[in-house]
ZAFITI-523653 format. One record per residue (C-alpha): residue number from 1; residue in one letter; y, x negated, z negated. Coordinates in steps of 0.2 Angstrom, whole numbers, plus 5000, padded with zeros to 4 digits. Layout:
N
<rec><num>NUM</num><residu>A</residu><py>Y</py><px>X</px><pz>Z</pz></rec>
...
//
This chain:
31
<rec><num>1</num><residu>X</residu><py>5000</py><px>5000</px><pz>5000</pz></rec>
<rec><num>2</num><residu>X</residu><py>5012</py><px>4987</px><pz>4995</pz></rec>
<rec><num>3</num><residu>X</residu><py>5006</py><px>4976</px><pz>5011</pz></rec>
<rec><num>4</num><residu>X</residu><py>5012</py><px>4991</px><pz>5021</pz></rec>
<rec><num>5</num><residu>X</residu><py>5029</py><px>4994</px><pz>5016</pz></rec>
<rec><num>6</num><residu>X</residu><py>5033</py><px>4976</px><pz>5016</pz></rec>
<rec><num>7</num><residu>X</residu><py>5027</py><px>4975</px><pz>5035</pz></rec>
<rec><num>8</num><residu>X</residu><py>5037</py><px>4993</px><pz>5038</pz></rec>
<rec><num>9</num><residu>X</residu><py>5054</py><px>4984</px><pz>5029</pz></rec>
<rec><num>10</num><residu>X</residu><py>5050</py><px>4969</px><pz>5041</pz></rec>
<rec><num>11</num><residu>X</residu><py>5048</py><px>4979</px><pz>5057</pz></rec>
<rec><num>12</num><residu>X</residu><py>5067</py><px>4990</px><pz>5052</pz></rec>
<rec><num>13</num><residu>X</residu><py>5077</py><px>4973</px><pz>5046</pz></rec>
<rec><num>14</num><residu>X</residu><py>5069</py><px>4965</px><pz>5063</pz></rec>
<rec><num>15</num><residu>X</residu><py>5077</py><px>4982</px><pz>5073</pz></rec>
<rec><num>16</num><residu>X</residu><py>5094</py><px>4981</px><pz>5063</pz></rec>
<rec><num>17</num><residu>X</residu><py>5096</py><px>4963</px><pz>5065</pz></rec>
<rec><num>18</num><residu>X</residu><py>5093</py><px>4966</px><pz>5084</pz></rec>
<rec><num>19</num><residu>X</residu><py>5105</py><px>4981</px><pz>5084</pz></rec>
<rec><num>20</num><residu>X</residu><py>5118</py><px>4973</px><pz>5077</pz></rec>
<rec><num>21</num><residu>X</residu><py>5117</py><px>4957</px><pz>5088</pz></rec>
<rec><num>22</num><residu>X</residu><py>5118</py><px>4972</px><pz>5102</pz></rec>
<rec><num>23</num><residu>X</residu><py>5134</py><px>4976</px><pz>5095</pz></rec>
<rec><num>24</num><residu>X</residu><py>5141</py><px>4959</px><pz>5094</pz></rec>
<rec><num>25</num><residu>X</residu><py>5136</py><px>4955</px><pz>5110</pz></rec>
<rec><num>26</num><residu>X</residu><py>5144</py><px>4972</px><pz>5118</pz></rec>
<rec><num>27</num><residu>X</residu><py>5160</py><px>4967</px><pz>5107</pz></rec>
<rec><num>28</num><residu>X</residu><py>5164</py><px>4952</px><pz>5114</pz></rec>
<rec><num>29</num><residu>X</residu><py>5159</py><px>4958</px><pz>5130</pz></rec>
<rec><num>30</num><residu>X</residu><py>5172</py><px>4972</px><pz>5130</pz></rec>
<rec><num>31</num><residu>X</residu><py>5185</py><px>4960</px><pz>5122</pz></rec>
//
């Protein structure tokens, strides 16, 4: 059980990091 929602936290920082690199990259894109 523990196992699992450490992989789950894993897997949802890994997409939030990606998102907001997503978002940087757009920023200074539009900038």
């Amino acid at each position: 059980m523990k196992k699992e929602t450490i992989s789950m936290d894993a897997k949802l920082m890994f997409l939030w990091m990606r998102w907001i690199s997503q978002l940087h990259n757009h920023n200074h894109l539009e900038t």
